[in-house]
Phi, psi and omega in degrees: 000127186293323179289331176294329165300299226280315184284315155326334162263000142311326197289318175311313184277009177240350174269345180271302188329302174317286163329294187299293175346287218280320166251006168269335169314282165345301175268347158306274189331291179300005215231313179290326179282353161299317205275336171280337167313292160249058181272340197285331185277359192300302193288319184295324183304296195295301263225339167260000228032344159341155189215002182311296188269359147314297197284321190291290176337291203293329177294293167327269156356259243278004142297332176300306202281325185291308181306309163327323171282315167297333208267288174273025184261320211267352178275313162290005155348091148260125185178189175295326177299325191293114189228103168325148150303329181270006179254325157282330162314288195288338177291334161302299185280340176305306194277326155016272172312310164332290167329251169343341184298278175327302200279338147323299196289322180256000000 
């Protein structure tokens, strides 16, 4: 059935789309909570002249802070790819039906 390709690779691209989403979420979050970690060191660094954990600090953050964003941009995929539990459901019973057609028919 042609169309069940089509929707099966939808289904495909949205469960990856989820996936990816989901560990780029993950590793923003651990990259930012790093960066808040040695944030403790921000102040003593300035205060010695040092610009090391300013600079280490604001990469880390906002490398952190860019993933997150990618992350929840990619879970949040609206398109052709995004397909529901009642859109996989009917799509599960469609071919069913198809089925039964067939082994009726023939």
């Amino acid at each position: 059935m042609p169309g069940y390709d089509r929707d099966q690779v939808a289904i495909d691209n949205t469960v990856e789309n989820r996936r990816l989403g989901s560990e780029l979420l993950t590793a923003g979050w651990v990259l930012m909570c790093m960066g808040g970690m040695y944030g403790v060191f921000v102040f003593i660094s300035l205060r010695d002249g040092s610009w090391f954990w300013p600079i280490s600090v604001g990469v880390v953050g906002g490398a952190g802070f860019v993933l997150a964003v990618m992350g929840t941009l990619y879970r949040r995929a609206i398109g052709p790819t995004r397909l529901g539990r009642r859109d996989i459901a009917r799509t599960l019973r469609q071919q069913k039906q198809d089925e039964d057609e067939e082994r009726t028919v023939a």
